[in-house]
DSSP file (Angstrom, degrees, kcal/mol; ACC not computed):
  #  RESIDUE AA STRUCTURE BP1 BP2  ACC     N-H-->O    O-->H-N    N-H-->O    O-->H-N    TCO  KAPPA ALPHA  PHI   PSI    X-CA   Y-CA   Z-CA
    1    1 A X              0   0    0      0, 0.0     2,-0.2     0, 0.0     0, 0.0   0.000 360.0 360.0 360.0 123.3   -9.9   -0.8   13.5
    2    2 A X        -     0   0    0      1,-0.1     2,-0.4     0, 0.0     0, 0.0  -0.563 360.0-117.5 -78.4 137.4   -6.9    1.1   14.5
    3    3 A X        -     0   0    0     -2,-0.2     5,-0.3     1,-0.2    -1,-0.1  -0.454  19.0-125.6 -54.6 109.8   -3.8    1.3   12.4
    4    4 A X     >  -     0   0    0     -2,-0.4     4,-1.9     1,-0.1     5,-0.2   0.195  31.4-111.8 -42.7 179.7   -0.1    0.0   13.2
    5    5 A X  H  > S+     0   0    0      2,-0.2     4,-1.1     3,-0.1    -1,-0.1   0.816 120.1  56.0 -97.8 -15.3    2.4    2.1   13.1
    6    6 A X  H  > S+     0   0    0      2,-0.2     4,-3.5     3,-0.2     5,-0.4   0.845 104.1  65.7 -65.4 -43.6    3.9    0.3    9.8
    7    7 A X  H  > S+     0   0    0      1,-0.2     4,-2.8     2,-0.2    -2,-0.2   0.935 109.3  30.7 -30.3 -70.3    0.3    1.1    8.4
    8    8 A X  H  X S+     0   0    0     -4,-1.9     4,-2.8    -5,-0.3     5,-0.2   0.796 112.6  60.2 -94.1  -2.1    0.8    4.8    8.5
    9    9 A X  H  X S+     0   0    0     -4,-1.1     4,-1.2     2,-0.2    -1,-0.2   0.958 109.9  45.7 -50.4 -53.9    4.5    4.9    7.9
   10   10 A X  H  X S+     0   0    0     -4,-3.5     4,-1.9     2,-0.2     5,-0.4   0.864 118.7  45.5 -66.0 -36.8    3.6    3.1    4.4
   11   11 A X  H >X S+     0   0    0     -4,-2.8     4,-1.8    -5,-0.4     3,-1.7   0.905 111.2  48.5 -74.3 -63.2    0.6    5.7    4.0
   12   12 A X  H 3X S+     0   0    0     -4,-2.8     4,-1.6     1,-0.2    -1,-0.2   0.832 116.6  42.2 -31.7 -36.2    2.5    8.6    4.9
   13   13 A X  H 3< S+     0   0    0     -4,-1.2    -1,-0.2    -5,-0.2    -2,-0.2   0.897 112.0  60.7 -78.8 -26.6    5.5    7.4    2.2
   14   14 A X  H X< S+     0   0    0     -4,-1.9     3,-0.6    -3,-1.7    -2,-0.2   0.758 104.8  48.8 -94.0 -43.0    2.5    6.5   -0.1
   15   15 A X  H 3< S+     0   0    0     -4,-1.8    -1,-0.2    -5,-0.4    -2,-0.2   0.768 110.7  42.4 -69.3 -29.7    1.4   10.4   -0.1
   16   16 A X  T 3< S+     0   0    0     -4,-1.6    47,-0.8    -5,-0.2    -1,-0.2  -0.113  78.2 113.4-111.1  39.6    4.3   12.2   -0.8
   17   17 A X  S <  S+     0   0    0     -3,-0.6    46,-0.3     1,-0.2    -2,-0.1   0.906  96.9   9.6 -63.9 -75.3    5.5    9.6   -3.7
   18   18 A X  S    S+     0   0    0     44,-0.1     2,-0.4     2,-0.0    -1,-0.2   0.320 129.5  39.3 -93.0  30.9    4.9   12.5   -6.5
   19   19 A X  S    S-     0   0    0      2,-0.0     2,-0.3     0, 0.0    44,-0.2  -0.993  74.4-116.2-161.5 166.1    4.4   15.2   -5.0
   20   20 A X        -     0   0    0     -2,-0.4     2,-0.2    42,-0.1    42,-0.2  -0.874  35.1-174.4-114.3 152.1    5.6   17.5   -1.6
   21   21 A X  B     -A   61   0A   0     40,-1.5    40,-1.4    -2,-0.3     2,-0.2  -0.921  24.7-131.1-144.8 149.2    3.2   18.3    1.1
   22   22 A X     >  -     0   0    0     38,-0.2     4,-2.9    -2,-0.2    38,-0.1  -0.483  42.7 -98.6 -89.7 174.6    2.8   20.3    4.2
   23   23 A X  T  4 S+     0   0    0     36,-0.4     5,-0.2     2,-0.2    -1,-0.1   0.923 119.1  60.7 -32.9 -63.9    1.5   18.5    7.3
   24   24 A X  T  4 S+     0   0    0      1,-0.2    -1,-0.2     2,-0.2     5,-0.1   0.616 104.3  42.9 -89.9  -3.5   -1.3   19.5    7.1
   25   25 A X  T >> S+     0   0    0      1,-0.1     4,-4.4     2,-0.1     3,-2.9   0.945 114.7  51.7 -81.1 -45.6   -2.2   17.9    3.7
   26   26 A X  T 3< S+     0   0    0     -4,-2.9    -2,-0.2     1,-0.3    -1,-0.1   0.511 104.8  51.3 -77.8  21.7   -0.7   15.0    4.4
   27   27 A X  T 34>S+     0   0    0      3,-0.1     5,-1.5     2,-0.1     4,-0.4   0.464 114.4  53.0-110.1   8.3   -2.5   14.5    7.8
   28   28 A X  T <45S+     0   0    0     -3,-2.9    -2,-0.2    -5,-0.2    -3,-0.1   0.858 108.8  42.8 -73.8 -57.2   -5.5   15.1    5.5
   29   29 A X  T  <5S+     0   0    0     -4,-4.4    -3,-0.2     1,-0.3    -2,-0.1   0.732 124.5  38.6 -57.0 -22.4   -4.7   12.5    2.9
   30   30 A X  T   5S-     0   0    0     -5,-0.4    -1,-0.3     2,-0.1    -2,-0.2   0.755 103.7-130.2-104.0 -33.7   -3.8    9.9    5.6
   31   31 A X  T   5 +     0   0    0     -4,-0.4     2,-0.2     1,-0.2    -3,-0.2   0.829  57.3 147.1  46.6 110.9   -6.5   11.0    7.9
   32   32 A X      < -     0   0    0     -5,-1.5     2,-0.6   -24,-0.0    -1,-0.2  -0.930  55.3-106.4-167.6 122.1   -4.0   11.3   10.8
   33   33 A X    >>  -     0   0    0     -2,-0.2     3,-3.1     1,-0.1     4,-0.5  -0.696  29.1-125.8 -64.4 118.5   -3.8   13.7   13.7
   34   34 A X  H 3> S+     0   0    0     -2,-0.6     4,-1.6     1,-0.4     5,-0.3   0.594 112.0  58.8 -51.1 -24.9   -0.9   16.4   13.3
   35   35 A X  H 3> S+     0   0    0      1,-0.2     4,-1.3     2,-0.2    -1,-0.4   0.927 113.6  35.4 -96.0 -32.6    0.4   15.4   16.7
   36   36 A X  H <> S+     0   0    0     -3,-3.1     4,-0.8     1,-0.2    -1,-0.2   0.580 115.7  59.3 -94.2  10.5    1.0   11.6   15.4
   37   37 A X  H  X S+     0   0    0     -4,-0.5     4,-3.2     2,-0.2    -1,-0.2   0.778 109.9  43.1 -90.3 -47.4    2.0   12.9   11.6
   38   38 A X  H  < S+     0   0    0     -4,-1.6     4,-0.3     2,-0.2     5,-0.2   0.878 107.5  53.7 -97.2 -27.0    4.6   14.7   13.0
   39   39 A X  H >X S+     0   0    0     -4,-1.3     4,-3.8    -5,-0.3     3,-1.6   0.992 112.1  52.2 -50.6 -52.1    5.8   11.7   15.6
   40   40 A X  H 3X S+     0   0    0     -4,-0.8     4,-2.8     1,-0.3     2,-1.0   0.998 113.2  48.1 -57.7 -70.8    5.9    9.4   11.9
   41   41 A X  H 3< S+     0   0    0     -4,-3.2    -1,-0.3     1,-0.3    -2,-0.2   0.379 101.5  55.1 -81.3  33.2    8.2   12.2   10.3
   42   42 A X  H X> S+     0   0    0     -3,-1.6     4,-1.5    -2,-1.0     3,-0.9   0.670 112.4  44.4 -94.8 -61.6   10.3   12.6   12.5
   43   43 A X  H 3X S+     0   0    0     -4,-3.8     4,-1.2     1,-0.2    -2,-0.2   0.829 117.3  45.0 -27.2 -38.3   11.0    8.7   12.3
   44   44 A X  H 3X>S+     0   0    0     -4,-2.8     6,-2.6     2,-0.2     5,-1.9   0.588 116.5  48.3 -99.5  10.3   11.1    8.8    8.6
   45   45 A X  H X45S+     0   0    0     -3,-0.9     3,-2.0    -5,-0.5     5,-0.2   0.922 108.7  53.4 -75.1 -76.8   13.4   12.1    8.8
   46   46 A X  H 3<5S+     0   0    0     -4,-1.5    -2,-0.2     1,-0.3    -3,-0.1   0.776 106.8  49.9 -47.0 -49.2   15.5   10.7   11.0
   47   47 A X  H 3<5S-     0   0    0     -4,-1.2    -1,-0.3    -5,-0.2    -2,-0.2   0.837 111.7-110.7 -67.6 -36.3   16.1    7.2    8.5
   48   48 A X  T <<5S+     0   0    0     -3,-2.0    18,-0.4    -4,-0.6    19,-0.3   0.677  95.2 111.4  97.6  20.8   16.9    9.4    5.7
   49   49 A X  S   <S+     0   0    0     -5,-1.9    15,-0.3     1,-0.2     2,-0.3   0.606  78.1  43.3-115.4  -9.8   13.4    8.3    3.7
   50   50 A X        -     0   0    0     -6,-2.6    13,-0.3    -5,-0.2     2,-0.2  -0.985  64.3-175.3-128.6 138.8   11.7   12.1    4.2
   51   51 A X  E     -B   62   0A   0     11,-2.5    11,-1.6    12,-0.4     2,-0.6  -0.805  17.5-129.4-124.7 173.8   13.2   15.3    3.8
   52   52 A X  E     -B   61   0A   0     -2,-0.2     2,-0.3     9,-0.2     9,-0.2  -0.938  18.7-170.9-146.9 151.8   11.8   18.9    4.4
   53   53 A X  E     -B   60   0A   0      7,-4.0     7,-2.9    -2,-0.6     2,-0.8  -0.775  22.8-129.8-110.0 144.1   11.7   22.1    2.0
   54   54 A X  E     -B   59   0A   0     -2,-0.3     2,-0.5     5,-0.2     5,-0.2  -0.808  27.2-177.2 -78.5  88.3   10.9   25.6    2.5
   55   55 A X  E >   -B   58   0A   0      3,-2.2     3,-2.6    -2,-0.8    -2,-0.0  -0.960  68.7 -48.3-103.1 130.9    8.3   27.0   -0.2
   56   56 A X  T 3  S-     0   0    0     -2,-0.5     2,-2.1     1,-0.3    -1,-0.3   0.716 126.3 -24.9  22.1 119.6    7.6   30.2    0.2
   57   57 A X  T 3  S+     0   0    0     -3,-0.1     2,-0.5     1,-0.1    -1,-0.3   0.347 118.9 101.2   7.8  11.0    6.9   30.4    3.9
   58   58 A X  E <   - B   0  55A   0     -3,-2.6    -3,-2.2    -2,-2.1     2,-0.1  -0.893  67.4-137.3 -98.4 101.5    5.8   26.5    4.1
   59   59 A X  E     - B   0  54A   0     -2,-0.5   -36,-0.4    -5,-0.2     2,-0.3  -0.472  29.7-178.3 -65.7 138.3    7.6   23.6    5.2
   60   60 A X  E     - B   0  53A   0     -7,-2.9    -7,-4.0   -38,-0.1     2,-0.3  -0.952  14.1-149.2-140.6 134.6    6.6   20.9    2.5
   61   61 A X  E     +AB  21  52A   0    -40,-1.4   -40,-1.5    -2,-0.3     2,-0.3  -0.845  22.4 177.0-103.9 148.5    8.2   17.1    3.1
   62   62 A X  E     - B   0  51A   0    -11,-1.6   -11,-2.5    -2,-0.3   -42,-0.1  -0.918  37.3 -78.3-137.1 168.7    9.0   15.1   -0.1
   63   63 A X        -     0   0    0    -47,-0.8   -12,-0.4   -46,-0.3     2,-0.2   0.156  33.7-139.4 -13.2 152.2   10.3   12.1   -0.6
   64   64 A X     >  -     0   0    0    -15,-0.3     4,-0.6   -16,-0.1    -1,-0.1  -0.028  38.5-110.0-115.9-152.6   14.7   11.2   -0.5
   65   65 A X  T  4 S+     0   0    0     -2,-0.2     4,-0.3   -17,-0.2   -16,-0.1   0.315 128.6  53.7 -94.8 -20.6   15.8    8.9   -3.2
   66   66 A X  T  > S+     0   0    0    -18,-0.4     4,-2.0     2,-0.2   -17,-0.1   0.762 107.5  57.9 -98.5 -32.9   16.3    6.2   -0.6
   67   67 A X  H >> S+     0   0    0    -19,-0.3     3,-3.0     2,-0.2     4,-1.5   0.893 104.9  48.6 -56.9 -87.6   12.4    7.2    0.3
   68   68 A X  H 3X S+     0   0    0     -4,-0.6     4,-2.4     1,-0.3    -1,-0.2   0.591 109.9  53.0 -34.3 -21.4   11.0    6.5   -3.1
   69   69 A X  H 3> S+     0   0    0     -4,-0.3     4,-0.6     2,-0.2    -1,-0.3   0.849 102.6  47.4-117.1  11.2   12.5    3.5   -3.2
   70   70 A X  H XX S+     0   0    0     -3,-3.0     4,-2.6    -4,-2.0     3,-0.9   0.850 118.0  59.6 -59.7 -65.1   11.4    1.7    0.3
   71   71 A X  H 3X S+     0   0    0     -4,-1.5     4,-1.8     1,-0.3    -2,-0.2   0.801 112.0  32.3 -28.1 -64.6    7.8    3.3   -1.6
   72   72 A X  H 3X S+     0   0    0     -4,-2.4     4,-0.9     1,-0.3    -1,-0.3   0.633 110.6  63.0 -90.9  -6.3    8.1    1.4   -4.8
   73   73 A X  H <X S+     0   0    0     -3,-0.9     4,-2.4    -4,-0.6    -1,-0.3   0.764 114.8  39.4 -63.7 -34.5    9.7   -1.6   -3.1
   74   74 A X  H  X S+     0   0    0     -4,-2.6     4,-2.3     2,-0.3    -2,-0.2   0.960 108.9  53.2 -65.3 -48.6    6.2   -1.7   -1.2
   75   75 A X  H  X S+     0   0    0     -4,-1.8     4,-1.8    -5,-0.4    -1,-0.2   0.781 109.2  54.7 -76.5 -27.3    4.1   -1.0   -3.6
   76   76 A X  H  X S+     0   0    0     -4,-0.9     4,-3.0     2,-0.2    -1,-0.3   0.915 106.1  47.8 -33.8 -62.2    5.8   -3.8   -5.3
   77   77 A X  H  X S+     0   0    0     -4,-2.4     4,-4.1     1,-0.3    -2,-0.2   0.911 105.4  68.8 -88.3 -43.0    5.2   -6.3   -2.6
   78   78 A X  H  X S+     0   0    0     -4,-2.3     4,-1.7     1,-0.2    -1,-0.3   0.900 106.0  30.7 -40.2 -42.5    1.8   -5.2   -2.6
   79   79 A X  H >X S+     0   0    0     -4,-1.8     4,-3.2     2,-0.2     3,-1.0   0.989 107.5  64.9 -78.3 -43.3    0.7   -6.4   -5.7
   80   80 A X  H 3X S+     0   0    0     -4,-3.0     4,-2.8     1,-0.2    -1,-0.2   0.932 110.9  48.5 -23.5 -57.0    2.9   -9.3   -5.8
   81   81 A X  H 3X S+     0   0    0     -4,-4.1     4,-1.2     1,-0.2    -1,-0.2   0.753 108.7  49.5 -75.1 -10.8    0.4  -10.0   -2.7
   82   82 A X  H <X S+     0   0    0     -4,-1.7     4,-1.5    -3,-1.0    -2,-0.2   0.949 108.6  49.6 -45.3 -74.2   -2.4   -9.3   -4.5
   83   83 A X  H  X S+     0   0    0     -4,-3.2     4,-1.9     2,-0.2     5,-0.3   0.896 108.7  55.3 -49.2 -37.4   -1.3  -11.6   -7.6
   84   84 A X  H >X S+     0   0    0     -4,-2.8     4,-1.1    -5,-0.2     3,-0.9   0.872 113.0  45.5 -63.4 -75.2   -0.5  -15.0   -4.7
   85   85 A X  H 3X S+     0   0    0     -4,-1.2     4,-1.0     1,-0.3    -1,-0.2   0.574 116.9  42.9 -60.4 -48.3   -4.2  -14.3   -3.6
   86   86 A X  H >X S+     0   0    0     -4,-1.5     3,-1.6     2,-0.3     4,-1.5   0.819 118.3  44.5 -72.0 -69.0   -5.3  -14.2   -7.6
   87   87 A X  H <X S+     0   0    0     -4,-1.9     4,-2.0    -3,-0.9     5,-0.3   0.689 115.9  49.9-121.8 -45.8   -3.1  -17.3   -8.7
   88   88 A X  H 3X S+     0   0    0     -4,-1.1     4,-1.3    -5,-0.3    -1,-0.4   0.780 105.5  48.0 -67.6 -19.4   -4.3  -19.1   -5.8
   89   89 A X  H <X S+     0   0    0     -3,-1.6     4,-2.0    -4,-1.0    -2,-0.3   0.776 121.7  47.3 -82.2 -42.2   -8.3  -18.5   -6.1
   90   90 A X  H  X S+     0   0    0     -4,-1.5     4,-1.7     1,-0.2    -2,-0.2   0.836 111.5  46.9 -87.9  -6.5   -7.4  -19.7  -10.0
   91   91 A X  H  X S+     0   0    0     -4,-2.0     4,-2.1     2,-0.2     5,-0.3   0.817 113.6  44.1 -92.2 -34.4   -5.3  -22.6   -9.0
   92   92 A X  H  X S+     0   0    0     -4,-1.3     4,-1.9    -5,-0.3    -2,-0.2   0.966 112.4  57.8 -71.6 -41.4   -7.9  -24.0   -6.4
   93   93 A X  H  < S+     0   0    0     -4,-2.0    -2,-0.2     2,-0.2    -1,-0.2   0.910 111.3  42.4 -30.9 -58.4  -10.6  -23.1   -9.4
   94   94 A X  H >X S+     0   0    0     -4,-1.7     3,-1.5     1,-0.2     4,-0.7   0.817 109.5  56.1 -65.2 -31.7   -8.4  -25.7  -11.7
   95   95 A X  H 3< S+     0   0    0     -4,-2.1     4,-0.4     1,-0.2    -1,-0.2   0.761 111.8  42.8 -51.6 -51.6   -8.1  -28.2   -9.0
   96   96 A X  T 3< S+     0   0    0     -4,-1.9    -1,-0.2    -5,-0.3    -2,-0.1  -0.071 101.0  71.8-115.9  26.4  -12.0  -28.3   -8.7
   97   97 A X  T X> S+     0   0    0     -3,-1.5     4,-1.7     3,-0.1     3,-0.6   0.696  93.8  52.0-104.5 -24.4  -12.9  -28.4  -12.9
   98   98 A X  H 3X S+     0   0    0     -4,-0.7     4,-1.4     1,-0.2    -2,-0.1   0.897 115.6  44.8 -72.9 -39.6  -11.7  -32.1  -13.6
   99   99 A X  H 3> S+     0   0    0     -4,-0.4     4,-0.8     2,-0.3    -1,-0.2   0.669 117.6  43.7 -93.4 -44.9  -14.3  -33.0  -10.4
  100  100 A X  H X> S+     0   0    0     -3,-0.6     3,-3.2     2,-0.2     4,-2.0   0.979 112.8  52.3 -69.2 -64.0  -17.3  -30.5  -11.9
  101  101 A X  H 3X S+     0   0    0     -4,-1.7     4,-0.5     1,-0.3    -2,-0.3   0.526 114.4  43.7 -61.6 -25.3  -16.6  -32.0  -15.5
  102  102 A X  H 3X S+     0   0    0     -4,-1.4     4,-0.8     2,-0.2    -1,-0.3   0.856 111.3  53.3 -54.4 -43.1  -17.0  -35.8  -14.0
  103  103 A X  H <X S+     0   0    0     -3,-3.2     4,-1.9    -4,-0.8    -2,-0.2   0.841 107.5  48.7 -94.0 -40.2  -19.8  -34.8  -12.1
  104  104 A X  H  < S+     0   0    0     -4,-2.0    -1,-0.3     1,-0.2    -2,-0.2   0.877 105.5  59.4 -55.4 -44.2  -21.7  -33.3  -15.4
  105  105 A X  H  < S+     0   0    0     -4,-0.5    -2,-0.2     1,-0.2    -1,-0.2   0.799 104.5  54.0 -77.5 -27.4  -21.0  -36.6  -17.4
  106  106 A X  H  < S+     0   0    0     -4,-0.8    -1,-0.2     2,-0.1    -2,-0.2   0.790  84.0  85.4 -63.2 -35.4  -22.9  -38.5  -14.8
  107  107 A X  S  < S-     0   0    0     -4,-1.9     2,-0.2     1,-0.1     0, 0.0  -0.544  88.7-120.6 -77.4 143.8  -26.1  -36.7  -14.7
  108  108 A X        -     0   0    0     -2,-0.1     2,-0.6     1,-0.1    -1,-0.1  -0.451  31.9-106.1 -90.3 162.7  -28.2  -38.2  -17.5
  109  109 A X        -     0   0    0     -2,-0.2     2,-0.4    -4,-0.1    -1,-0.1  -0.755  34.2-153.4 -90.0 113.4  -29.2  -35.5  -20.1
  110  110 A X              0   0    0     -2,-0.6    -3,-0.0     1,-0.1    -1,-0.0  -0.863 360.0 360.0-101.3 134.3  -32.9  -34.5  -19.9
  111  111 A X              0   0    0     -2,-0.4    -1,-0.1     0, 0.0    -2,-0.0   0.542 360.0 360.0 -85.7 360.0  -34.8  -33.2  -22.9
């Protein structure tokens, strides 16, 4: 299944949370072709969410301030969606014990 383009914007932001990377790690870590790695940071350059450093002959992008926090705002909303799926699976669970626990008091008890 091919990815959106929100998809690898959030992976790309999601790879250089702790740490700076050249390209070509993060078109490793994303598994991403350099030519569509570089399209994505140029978007997220351009917004202010990516920046890029010189180490020792290497361009390395990290993170802004503003970056890291669109990142943990995400990472946020992921789990949040993670917990509605969880709170719903236990709420439909509670919904459907009053219904087992009838259904158990009917069946006569064999020894």
């Amino acid at each position: 299944m091919q990815r959106s383009k929100l998809e690898l914007y959030e992976e790309v932001l999601f790879a250089l949370l702790n740490k700076s990377l050249t390209v070509d790690s993060i078109a490793y870590e994303c598994s991403m072709d350099c030519v569509t790695l570089r399209r994505r940071l140029d978007f997220l350059f351009k917004n202010n969410l990516v920046e890029e450093k010189i180490h020792s002959k290497n361009t390395c992008y990290e993170l802004t301030n503003r970056g890291v926090a669109v990142t943990k705002t995400l990472l946020i909303t992921k789990k949040l969606e993670k917990l509605q799926a969880s709170i719903k699976v236990v709420a439909e669970a509670l919904h459907a014990l009053p219904a087992i626990v009838e259904q158990s008091k009917e069946q006569p008890k064999s020894k």
